[in-house]
Residue, then its C-alpha position, 0 to 999 in steps of 0.5 A: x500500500x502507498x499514501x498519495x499526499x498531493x498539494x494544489x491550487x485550490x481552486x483545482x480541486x473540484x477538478x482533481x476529485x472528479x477526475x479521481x471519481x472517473x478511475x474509482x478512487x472511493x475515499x480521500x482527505x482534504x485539508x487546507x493547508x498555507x504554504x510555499x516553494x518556489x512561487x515565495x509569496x506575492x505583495x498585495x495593496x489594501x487600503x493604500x499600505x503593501x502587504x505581504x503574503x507569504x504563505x499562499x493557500x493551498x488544498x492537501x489531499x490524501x489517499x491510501x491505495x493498493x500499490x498497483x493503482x498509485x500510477x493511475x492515481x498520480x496521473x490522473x492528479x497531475x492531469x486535473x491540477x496543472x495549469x502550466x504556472x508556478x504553484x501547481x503543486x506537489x505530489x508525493x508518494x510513500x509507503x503505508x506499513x498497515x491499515x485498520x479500519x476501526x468501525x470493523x478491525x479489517x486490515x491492510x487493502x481489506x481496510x481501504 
């Protein structure tokens, strides 16, 4: 099993779970998160004074998954997040030791 921990652009988000529906992704995590990498923040004007914004909003998902889906699954997340700017985001992939599903004590993919 790996975790799929992928960090986008807000606003592609509705983009990427419908994309992951489409090849059968069942279940995910979504956290808000601020962060930045190359794209460093940005200076904003409000009310005549500069400010700036170092941290940029950015949207976390993650997804535990049999290690013969992960391929699809990234492809399928840097097809829908990509705009072609700085910022798209950042995927990562690792491995999951175990899984236990609480509610019924299965394990591992059974649990997924």
């Amino acid at each position: 099993m790996k975790k799929i921990e992928a960090v986008i652009k807000p606003f592609k988000l509705d983009d990427v779970r419908d994309a992951l529906q489409e090849i059968g992704v069942q279940g995910m995590t979504i956290t808000e998160a601020k962060g930045f990498g190359r794209q460093k923040g940005h200076s904003e004007l409000y009310r005549g004074a500069e400010y700036v914004i170092d941290f940029l909003p950015k949207v976390k998902l993650e997804i535990v998954a049999p290690e013969a889906r992960v391929e699809a699954i990234v492809e399928a997340i840097q097809n829908a997040a990509r705009t072609g700017r700085i910022g798209d985001g950042k995927i990562f992939v690792s491995p999951i030791d175990q899984a236990i599903r609480i509610r019924t004590g299965e394990a591992d993919e059974n649990a997924l």
